[in-house]
Every structure is written in structure tokens, then in C-alpha cells.
Backbone as XML, in Angstrom:
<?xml version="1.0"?>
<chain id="A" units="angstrom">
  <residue number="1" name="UNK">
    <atom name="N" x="44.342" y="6.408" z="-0.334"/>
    <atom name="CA" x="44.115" y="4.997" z="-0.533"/>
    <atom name="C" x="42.633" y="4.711" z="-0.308"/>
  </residue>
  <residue number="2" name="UNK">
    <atom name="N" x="42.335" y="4.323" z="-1.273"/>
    <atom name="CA" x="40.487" y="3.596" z="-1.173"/>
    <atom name="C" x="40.592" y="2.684" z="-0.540"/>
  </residue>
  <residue number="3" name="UNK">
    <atom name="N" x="39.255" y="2.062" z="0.477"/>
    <atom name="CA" x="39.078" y="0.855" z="0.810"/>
    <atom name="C" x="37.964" y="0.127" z="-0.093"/>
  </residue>
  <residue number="4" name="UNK">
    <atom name="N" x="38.432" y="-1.110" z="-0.187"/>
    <atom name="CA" x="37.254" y="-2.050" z="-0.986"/>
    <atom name="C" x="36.913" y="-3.104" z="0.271"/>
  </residue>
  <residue number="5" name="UNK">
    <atom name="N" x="35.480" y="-3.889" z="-0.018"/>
    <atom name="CA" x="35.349" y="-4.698" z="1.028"/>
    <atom name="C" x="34.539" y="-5.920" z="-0.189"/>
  </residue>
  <residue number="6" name="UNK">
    <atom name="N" x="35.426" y="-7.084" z="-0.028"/>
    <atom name="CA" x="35.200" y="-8.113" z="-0.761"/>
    <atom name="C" x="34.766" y="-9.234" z="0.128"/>
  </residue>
  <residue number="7" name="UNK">
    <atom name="N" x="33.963" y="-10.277" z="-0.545"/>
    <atom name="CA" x="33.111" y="-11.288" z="0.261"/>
    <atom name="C" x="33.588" y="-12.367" z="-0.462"/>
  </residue>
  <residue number="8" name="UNK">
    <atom name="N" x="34.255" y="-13.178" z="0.679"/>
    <atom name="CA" x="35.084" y="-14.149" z="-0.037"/>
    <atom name="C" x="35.355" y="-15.813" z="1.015"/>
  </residue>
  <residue number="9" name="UNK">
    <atom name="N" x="35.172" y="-16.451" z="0.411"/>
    <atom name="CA" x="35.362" y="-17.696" z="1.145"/>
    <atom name="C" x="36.281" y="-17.872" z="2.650"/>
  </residue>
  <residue number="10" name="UNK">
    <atom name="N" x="35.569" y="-18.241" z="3.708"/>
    <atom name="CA" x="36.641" y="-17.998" z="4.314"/>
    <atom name="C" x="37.461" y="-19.343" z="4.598"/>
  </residue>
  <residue number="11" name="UNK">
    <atom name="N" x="38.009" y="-20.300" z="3.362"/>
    <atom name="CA" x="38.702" y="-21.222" z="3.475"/>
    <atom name="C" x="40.122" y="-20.597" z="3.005"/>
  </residue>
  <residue number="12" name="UNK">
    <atom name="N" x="39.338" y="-19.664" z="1.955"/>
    <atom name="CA" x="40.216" y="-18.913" z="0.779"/>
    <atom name="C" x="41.076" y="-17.599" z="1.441"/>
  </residue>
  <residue number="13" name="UNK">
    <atom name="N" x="40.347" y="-17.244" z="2.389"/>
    <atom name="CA" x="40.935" y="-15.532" z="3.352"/>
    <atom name="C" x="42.004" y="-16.687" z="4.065"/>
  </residue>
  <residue number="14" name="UNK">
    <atom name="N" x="41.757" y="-17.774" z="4.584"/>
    <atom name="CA" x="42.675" y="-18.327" z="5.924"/>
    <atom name="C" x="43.926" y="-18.548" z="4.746"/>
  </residue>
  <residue number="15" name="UNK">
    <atom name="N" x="43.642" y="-19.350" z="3.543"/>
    <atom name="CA" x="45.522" y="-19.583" z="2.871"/>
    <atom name="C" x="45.908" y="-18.828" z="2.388"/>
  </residue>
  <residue number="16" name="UNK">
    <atom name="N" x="44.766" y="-17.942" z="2.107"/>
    <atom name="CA" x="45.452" y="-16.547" z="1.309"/>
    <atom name="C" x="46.351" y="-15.767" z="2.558"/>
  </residue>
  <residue number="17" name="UNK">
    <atom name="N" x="45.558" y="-15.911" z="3.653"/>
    <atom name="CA" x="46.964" y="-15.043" z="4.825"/>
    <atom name="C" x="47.786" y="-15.701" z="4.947"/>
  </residue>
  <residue number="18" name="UNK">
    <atom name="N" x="47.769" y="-16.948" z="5.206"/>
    <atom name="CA" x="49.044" y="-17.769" z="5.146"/>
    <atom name="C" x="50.119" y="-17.841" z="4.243"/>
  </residue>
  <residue number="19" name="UNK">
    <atom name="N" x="49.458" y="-17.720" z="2.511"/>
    <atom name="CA" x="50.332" y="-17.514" z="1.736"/>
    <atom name="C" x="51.155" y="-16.297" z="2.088"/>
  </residue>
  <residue number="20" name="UNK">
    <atom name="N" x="50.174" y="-14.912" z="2.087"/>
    <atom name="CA" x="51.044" y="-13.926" z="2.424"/>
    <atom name="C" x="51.782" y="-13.584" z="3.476"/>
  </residue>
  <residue number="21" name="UNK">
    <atom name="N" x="51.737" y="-14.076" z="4.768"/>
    <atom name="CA" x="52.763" y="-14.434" z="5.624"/>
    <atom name="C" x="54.069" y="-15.319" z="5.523"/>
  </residue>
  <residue number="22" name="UNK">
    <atom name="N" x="53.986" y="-16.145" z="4.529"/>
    <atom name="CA" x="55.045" y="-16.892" z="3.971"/>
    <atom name="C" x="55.952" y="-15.946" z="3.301"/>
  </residue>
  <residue number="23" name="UNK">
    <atom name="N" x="55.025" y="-14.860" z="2.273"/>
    <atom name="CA" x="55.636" y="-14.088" z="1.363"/>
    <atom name="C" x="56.469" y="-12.847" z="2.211"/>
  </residue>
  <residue number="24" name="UNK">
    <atom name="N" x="55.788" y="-12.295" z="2.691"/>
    <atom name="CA" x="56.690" y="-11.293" z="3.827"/>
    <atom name="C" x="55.105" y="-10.076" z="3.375"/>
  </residue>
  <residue number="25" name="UNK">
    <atom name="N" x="54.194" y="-10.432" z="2.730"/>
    <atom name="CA" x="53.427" y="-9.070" z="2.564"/>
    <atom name="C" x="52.127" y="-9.780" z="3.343"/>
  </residue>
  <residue number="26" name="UNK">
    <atom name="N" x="51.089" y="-8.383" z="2.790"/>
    <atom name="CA" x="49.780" y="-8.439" z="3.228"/>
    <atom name="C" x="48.903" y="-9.042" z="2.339"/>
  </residue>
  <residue number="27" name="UNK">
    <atom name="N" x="47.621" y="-9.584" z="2.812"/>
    <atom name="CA" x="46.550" y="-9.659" z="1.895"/>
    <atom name="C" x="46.296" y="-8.605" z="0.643"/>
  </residue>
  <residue number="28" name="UNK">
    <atom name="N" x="46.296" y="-7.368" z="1.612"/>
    <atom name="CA" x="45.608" y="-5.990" z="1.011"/>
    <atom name="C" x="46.556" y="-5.942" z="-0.652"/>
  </residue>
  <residue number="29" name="UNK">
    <atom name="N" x="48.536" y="-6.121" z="-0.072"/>
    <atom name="CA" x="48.887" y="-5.971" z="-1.466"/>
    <atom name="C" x="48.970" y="-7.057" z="-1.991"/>
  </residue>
  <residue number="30" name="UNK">
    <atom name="N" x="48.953" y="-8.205" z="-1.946"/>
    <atom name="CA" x="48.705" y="-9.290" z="-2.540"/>
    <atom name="C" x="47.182" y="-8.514" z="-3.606"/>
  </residue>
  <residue number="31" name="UNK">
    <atom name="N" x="46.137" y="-8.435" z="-3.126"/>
    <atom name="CA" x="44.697" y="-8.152" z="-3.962"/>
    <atom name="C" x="45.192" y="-7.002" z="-4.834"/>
  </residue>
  <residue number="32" name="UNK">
    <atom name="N" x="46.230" y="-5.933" z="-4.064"/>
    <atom name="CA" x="46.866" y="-4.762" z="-5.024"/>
    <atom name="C" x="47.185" y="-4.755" z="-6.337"/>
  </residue>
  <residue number="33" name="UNK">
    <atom name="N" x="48.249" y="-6.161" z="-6.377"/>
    <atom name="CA" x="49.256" y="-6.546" z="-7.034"/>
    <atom name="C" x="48.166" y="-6.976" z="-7.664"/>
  </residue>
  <residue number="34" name="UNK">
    <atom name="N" x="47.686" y="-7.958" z="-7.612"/>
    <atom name="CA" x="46.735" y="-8.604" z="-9.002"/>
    <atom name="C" x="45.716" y="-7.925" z="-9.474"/>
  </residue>
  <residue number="35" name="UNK">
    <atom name="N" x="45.124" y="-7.126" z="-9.088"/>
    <atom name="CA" x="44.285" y="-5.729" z="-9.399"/>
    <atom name="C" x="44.576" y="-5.250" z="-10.533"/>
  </residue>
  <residue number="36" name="UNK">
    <atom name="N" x="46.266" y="-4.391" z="-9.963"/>
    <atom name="CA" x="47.019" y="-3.965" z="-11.041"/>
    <atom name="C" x="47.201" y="-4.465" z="-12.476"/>
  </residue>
  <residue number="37" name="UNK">
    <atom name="N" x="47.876" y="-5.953" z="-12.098"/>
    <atom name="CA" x="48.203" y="-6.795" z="-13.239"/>
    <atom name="C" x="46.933" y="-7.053" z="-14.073"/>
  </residue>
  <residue number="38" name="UNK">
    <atom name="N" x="45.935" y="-7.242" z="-13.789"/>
    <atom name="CA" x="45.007" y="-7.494" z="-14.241"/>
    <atom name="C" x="44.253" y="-6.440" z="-15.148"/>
  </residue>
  <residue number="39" name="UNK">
    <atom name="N" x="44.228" y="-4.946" z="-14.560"/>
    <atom name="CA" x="43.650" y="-3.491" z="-15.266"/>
    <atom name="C" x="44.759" y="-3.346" z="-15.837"/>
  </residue>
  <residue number="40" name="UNK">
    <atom name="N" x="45.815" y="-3.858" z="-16.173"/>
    <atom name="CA" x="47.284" y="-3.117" z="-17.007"/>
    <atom name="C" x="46.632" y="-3.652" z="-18.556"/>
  </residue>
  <residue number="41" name="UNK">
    <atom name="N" x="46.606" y="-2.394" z="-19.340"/>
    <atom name="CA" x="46.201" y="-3.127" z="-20.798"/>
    <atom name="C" x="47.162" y="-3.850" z="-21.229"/>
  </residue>
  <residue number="42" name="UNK">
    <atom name="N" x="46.819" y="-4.971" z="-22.071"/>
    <atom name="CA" x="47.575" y="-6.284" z="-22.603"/>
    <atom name="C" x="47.866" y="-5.643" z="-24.098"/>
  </residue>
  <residue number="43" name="UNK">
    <atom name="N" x="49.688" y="-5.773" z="-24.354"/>
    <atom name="CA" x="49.532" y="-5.192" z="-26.007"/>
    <atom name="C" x="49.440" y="-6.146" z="-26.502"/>
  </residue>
  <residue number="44" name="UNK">
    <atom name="N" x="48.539" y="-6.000" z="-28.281"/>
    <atom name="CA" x="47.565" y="-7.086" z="-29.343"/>
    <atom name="C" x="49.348" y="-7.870" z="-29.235"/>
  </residue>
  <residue number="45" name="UNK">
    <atom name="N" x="48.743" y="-9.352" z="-29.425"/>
    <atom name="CA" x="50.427" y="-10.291" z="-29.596"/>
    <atom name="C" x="50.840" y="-9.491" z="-31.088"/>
  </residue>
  <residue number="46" name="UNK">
    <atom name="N" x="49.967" y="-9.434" z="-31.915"/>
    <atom name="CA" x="50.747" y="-9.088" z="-33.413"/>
    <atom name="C" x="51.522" y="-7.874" z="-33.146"/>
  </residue>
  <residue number="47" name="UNK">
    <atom name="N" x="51.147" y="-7.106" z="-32.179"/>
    <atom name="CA" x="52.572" y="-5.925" z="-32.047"/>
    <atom name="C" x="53.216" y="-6.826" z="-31.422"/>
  </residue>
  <residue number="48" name="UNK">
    <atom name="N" x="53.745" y="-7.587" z="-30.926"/>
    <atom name="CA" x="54.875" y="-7.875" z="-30.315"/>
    <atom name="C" x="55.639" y="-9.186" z="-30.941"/>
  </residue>
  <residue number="49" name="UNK">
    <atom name="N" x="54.659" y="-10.075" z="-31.913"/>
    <atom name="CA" x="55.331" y="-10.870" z="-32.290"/>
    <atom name="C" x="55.025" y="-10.868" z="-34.024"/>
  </residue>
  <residue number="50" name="UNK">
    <atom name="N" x="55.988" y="-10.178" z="-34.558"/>
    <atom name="CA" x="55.887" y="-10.315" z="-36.394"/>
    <atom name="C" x="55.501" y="-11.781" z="-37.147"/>
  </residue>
  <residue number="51" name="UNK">
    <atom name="N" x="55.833" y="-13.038" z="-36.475"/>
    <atom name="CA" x="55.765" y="-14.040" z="-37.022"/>
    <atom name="C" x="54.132" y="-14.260" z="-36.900"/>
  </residue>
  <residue number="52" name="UNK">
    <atom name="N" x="53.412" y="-13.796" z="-35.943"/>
    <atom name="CA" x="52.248" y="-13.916" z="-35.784"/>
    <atom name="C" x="51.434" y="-12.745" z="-37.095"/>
  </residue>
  <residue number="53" name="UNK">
    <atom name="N" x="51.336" y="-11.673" z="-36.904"/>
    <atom name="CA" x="51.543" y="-10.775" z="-37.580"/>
    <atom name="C" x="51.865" y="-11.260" z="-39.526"/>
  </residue>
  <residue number="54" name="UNK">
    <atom name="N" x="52.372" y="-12.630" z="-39.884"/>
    <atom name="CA" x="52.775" y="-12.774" z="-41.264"/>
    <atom name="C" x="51.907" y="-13.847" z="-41.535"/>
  </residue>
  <residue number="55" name="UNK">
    <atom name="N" x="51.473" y="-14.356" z="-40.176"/>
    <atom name="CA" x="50.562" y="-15.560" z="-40.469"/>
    <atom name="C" x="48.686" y="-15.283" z="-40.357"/>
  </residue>
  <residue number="56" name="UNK">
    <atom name="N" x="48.724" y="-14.147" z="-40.115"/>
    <atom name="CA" x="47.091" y="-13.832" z="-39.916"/>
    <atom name="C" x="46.580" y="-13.844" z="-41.298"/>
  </residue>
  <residue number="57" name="UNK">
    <atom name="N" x="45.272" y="-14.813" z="-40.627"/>
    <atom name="CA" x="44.249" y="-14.768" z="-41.984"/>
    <atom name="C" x="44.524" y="-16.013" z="-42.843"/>
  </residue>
  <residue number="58" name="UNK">
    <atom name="N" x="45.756" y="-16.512" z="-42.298"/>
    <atom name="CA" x="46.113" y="-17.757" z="-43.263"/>
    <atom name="C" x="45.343" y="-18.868" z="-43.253"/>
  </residue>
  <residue number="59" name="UNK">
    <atom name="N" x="44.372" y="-19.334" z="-41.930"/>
    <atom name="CA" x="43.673" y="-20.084" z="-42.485"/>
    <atom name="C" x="42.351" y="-19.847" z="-42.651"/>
  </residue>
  <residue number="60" name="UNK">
    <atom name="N" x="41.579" y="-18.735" z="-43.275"/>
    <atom name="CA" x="40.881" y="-18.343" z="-43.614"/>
    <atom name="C" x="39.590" y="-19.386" z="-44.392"/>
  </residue>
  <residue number="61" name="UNK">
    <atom name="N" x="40.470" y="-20.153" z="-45.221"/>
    <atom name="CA" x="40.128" y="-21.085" z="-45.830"/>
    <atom name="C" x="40.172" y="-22.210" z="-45.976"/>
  </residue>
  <residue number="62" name="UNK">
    <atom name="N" x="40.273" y="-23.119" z="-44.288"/>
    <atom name="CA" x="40.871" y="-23.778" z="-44.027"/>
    <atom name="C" x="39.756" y="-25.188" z="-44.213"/>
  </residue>
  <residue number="63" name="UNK">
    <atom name="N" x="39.592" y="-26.355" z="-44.135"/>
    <atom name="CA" x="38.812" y="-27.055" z="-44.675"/>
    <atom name="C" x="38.864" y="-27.584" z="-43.287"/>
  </residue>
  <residue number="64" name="UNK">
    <atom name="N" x="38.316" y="-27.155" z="-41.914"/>
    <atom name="CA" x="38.040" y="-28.136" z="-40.492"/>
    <atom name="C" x="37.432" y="-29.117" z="-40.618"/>
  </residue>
  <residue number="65" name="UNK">
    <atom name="N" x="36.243" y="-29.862" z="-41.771"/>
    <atom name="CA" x="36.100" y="-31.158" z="-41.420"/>
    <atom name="C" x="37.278" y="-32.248" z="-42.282"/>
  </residue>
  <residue number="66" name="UNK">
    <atom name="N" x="37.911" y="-31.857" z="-43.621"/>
    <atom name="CA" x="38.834" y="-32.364" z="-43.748"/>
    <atom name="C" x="40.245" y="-32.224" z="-42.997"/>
  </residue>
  <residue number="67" name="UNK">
    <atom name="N" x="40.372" y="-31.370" z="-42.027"/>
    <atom name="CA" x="41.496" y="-31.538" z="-40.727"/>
    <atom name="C" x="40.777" y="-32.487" z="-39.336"/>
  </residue>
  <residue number="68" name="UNK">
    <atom name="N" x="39.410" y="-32.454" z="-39.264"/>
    <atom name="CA" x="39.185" y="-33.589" z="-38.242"/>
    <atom name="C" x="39.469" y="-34.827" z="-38.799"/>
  </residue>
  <residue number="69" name="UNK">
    <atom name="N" x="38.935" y="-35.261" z="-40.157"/>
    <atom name="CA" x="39.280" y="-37.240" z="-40.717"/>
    <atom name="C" x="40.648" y="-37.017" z="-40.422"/>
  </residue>
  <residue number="70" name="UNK">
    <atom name="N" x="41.453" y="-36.195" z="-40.741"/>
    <atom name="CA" x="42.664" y="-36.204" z="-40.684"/>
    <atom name="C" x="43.857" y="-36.847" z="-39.244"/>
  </residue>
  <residue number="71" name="UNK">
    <atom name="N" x="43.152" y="-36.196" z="-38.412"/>
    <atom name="CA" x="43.243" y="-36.252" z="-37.154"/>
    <atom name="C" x="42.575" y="-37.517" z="-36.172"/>
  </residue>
  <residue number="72" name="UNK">
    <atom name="N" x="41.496" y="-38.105" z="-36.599"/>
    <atom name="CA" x="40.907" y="-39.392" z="-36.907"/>
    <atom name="C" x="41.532" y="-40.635" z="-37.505"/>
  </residue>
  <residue number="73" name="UNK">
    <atom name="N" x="42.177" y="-40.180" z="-38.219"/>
    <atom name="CA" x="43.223" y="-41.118" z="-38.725"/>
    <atom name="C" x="44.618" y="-41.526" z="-38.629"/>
  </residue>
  <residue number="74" name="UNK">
    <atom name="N" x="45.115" y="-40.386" z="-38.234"/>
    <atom name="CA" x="46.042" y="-40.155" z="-37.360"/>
    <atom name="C" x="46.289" y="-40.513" z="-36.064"/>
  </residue>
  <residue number="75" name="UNK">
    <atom name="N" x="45.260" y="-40.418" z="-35.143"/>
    <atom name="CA" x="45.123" y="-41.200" z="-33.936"/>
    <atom name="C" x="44.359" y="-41.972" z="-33.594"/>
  </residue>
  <residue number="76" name="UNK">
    <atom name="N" x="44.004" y="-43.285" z="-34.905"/>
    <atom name="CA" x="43.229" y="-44.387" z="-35.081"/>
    <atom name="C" x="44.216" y="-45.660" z="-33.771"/>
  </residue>
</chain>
């Protein structure tokens, strides 16, 4: 196990122990846990969602200042 030594508010160290005393763990895996989650690669959404995946590129050609009047007018 490595040690890291982080410099951190100490308003933020006092609820962060508190939180994790509420939780039943430590600081150390509390920082573990989000470490982890955080270095875990994220898969692209288009592998995971096809509907996304059928819609790419669609507005390619999309006319944004005729969707702002639009929207302008809409919530006149």
C-alpha cells in the first residue's frame, strides 16, 4: 500500500471524518474509493447506447442562429 499526503482544507478533513464515521469507514478509503472511480476508464456512450450511436452527426448542419430566434420567440 502507497502512502499519499494531500493538503486540504481543514474545514473539509473535519466533515469529511465525520462523514466517514457516519459511514462505518475511513477517510483513507473514502479518497480510495473515489480515486478508483475516477481512474476507471469511462466506455464512449455510443458503445453503450445505439440510439445515440444513430443520431451522430445529425446536426451537423444545424442552423444555431435560426434555433436561437426560435427560442426567443418561444419564450417571449
Amino acid at each position: 500500500m502507497a502512502k499519499l499526503t494531500l493538503s486540504v482544507d481543514e474545514h473539509v478533513v473535519s466533515r469529511a471524518k465525520r462523514f466517514a464515521r457516519q459511514q462505518g469507514v475511513s477517510v483513507s478509503q473514502m479518497v480510495e474509493a473515489y480515486l478508483e472511480a475516477v481512474a476507471e476508464p469511462t466506455p464512449a456512450a455510443s458503445q453503450d447506447a445505439p440510439i445515440l450511436r444513430s443520431l451522430k452527426g445529425s446536426l451537423k448542419r444545424a442552423n444555431v442562429k435560426a434555433y436561437k430566434r426560435h427560442l426567443a420567440a418561444k419564450y417571449r
